[in-house]
N, C-alpha and C positions, 0 to 999 in steps of 0.2 A: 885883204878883203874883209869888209865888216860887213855881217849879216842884217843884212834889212834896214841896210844905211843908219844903225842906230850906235852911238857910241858916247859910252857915257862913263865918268868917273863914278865907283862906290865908295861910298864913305862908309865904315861900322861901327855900332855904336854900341854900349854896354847899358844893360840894367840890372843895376846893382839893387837886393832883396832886403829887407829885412821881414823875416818870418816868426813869428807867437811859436812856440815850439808845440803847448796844448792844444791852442784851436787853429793851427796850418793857417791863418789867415796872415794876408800880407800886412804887416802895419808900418813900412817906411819903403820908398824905393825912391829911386836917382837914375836918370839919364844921362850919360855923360859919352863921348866922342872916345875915338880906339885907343889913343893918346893919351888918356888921365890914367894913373895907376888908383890899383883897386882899395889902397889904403887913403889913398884922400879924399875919399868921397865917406868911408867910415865914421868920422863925427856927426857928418849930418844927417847921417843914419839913422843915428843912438838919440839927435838932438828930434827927432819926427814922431818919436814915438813917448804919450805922453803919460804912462804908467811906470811905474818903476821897474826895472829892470832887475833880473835877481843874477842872472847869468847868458853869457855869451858867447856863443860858438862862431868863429870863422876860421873858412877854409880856403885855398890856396896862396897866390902869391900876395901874399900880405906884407908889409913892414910891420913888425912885430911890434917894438917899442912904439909907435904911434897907436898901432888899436889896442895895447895895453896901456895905455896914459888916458886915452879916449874913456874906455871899460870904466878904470877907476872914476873917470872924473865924475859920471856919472850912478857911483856907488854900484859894480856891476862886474861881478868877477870875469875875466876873460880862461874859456878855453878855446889851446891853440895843438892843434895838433903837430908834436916833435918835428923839427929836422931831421933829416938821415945823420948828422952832425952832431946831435943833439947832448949832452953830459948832464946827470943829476946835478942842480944846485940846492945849496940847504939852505940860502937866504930867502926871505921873506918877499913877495913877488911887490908885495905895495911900498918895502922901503927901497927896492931897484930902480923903479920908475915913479919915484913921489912926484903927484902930481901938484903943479906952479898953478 
């Protein structure tokens, strides 16, 4: 039985933020389908926003090495917050992922 003879596919969509951390204002965002993961849409993030960047936080399921090669390429340190996994390294985070 479909209520009210109406029946219809959802699609969901994601809007990905970029936020000023001092003045809460939004300065980059992306729409993109349920399907695109959250780390591909992250360059054209960093590329929307047209002050320099000093530092960068993101949070959940990221690919790490892509918004870490993005961060730098843009002069733009990335914080990521640990894996449950996680082990101290004592290498240098810009010669891990030198960016091409």
């Amino acid at each position: 039985m479909v209520k009210h003879s109406v029946c219809r596919q959802r699609t969901w969509r994601k809007l990905h933020l970029g936020i000023d951390e001092n003045t809460k204002e939004i300065v980059a965002v992306e729409l993109t389908g349920s399907r695109v993961h959250d780390s591909q849409q992250f360059p054209s993030l960093l590329e929307q926003i047209p002050d320099p960047i000093g530092q960068v936080w993101a949070a959940g399921p990221t690919t790490r090495k892509r918004v870490t090669k993005s961060c730098f390429g843009v002069g733009a340190m990335p914080t990521l917050a640990p894996l449950c996994t996680a082990q101290l390294c004592t290498k240098d985070p810009a010669t891990r992922f030198p960016v091409k």
